[in-house]
C-alpha positions in Angstrom: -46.9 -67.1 -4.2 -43.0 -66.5 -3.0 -42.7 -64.3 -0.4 -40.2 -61.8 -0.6 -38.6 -59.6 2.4 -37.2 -56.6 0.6 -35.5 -54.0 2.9 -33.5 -50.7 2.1 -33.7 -47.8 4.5 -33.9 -45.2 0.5 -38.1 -45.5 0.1 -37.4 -44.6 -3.6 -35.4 -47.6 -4.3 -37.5 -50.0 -1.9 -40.6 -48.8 -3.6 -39.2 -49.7 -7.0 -38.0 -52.7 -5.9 -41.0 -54.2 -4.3 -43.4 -53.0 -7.3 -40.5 -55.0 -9.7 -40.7 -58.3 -7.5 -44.5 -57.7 -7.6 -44.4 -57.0 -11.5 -42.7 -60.3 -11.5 -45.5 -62.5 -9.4 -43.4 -62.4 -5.7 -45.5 -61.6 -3.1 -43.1 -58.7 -1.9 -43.4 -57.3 1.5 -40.7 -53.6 1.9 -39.6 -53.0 5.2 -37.2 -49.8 5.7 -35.0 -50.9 8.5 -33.2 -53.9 9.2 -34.8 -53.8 12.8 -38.1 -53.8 10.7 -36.8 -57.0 8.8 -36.5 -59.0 12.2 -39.3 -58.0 13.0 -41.2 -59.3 10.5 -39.1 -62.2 10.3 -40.6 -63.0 13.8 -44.0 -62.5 12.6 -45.0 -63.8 9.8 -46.2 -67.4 9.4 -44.0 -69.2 7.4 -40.9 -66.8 7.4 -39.5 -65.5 3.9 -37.9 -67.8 1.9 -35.8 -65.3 0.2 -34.7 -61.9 1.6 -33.3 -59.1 -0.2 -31.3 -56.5 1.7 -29.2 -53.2 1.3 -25.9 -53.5 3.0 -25.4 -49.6 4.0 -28.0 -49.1 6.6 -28.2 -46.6 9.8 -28.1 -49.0 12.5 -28.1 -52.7 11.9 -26.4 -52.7 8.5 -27.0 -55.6 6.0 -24.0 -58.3 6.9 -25.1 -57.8 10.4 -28.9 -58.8 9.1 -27.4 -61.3 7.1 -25.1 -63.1 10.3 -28.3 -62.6 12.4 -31.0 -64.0 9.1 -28.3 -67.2 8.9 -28.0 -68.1 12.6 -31.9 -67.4 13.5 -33.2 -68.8 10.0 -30.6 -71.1 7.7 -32.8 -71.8 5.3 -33.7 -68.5 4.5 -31.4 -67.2 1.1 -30.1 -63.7 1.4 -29.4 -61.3 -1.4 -27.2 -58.4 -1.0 -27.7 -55.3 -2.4 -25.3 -51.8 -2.6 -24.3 -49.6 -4.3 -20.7 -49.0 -2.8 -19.7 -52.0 -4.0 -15.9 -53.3 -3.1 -14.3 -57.1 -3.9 -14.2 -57.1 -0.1 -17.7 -56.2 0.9 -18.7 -58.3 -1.8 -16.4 -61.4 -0.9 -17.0 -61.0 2.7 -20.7 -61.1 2.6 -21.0 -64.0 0.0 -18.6 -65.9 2.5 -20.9 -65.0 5.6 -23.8 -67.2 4.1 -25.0 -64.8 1.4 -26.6 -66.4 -2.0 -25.6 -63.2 -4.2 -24.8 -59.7 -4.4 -26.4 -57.4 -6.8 -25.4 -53.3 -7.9 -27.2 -50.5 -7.7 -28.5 -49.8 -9.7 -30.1 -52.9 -10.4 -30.0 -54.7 -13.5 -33.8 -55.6 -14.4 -32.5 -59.2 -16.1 -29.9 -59.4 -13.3 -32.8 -58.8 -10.5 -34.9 -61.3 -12.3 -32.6 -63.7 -12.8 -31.2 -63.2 -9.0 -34.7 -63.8 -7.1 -35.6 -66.6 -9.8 -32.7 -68.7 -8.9 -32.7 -68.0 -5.3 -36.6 -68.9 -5.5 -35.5 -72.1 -7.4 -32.5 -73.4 -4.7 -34.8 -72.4 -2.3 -37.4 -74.8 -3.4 -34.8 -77.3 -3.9 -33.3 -77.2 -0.3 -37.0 -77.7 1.4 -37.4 -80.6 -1.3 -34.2 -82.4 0.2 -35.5 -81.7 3.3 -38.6 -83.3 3.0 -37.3 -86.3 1.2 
């Protein structure tokens, strides 16, 4: 099964979230901090493939995650999420290593679609890798 870091400091949306990814067969893990995130991303075995993140977050906000996710772990595909979205923030991020950007609220054909393909170029990369 995938594993999937979701993290978003609102529990309502990160509850909603994981149980969707879960709906959808990912083995979804929600974390409410991006200091959580790193965390995790320390221990678990394996790492997460995929990560999906908020961008507003007290603290360590989501491009920071996303420089620190891409430095620490390449391989690892990021997905942005906000709802304050902006051609900048947008632009920016996808340009700082991120593999898409989805809008609150979230699209349930979008979201699907998003984590499949990340899933699928994720499996692809390790694939090259290992060839």
């Amino acid at each position: 099964m995938d594993k999937l870091l979701i993290v978003d400091d609102d529990e309502s949306i990160l509850e909603l979230l994981s149980e969707s990814a879960k709906f959808l067969g990912y083995d979804a893990v929600p974390v409410g901090s991006a200091t959580e995130a790193v965390g995790k991303m320390k221990s678990e075995a394996g790492g997460f493939p995929v990560i999906l993140t908020d961008m507003m977050m007290p603290g360590i906000n989501g491009l920071e995650l996303l420089r620190r996710i891409k430095k620490e772990y390449p391989d690892t595909l990021v997905i942005m999420l906000t709802a304050n979205v902006s051609k900048e923030m947008a632009t920016r991020s996808l340009n700082e290593g991120a593999f898409a950007f989805l809008i609150k609220p979230v699209n349930e054909d979008e979201f699907k679609s998003t984590l499949h393909n990340a899933f699928e170029k994720h499996h692809q990369l390790q694939e090259n890798k290992n060839s």
